[in-house]
Steps between C-alpha positions, in 0.01 A plus 500: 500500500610731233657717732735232663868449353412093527191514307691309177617220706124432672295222280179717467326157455578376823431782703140511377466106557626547875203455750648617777676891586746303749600283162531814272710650752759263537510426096594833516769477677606162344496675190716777626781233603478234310766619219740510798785325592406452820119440493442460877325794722514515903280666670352507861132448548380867581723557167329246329150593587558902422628332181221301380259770594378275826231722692604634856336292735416169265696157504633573813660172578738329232327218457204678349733712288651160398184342383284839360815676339804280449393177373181638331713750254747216464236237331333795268884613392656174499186380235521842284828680481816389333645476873452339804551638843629319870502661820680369790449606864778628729395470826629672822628303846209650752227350597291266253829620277245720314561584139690823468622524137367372130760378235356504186654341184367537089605259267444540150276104368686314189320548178234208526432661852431821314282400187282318807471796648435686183239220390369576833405869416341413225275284674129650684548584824233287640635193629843629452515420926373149461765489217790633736405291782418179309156415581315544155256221481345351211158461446387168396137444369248305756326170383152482417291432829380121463136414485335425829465167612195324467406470867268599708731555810601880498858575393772593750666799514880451493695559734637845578926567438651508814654837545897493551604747737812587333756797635403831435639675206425837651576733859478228768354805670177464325495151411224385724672164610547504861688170557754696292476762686505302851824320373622831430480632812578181671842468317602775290723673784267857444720564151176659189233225401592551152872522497496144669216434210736597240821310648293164537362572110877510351585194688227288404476591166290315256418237778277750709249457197436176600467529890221547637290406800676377846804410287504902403467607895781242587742594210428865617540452888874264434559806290441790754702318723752457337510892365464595900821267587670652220457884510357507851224706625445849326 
């Protein structure tokens, strides 16, 4: 760090915070741009891995480098730098139209933005996900068990939760569900399990939280469908 010619311009804070190399790496290069005029970087996918420091061999398919690389470093420096950063996709006309090229844009945050991000910092790092990703819960204090009844017929046990079978968060390639799976391979036209995953995620949005079941299968099955008629088969 003391050697490089951008070592004034890095916020030494942040760079410690970041969790990830991927997310160090592009800061880095958001920091060298981001005093620009023009604040936007193209690059093509073997340029982009090189770049980030991607190993030869790992994240093969864009989809993975999508969800392990791009969107990962995006949440850790869109919570703690003074910037945030967008990537758009340029895809090629071949088959599957594959993704051949990575525009990348840095925009500096307005000042509440930045004392967020700066508040941020200051904070511990544990829970600083949950915090990023909104799911901190509150703990709330249980109420006394009540005395047991006075009868001499033995108390039943209540009944268990039923589990919801909600959609994977993770790789559908390990998720274990294989009506997922079968609808997959039924109707996803051959194109990656988890690219299809991560197209039916952005379109259902908050709602997916709250399907689950045979509701979940049939909202995923109308969806595969519909991505198959769309793109075709890969």
């Amino acid at each position: 760090m003391r050697k490089t010619d951008n070592y004034a311009r890095v916020n030494l804070g942040v760079m410690l915070a970041l969790q990830s190399r991927y997310s160090l790496t592009i800061y880095d290069l958001g920091c060298l741009i981001i005093n620009r005029q023009n604040r936007t970087v193209r690059m093509s996918v073997e340029e982009l891995r090189r770049r980030i420091g991607v190993p030869e061999g790992s994240l093969k398919n864009f989809a993975e480098l999508r969800r392990e690389v791009l969107a990962k470093s995006k949440a850790e420096i869109d919570q703690l730098a003074d910037f945030t950063v967008e990537w758009e996709e340029i895809r090629g006309s071949g088959r599957g139209r594959p993704v051949q090229s990575v525009k990348m844009t840095f925009m500096p945050k307005d000042s509440s933005a930045q004392e967020e991000a700066a508040r941020e910092l200051d904070r511990p790092k544990v829970g600083r996900r949950a915090r990023r990703e909104g799911t901190t819960e509150t703990l709330e204090a249980l109420a006394p068990p009540l005395p047991p009844a006075k009868s001499r017929e033995p108390r039943k046990a209540p009944l268990p939760r039923a589990n919801r079978q909600l959609f994977p968060e993770g790789s559908l390639h390990f998720c274990g569900d294989n009506r997922l799976l079968a609808i997959l391979g039924d109707f996803g036209g051959g194109w990656d399990k988890d690219l299809v995953a991560q197209a039916y995620r952005e379109q259902m949005g908050a709602r997916l939280e709250k399907l689950a079941g045979e509701a979940l299968y049939k909202s995923f099955e109308g969806f595969c469908r519909g991505f198959v008629r769309v793109r075709g088969k890969a």
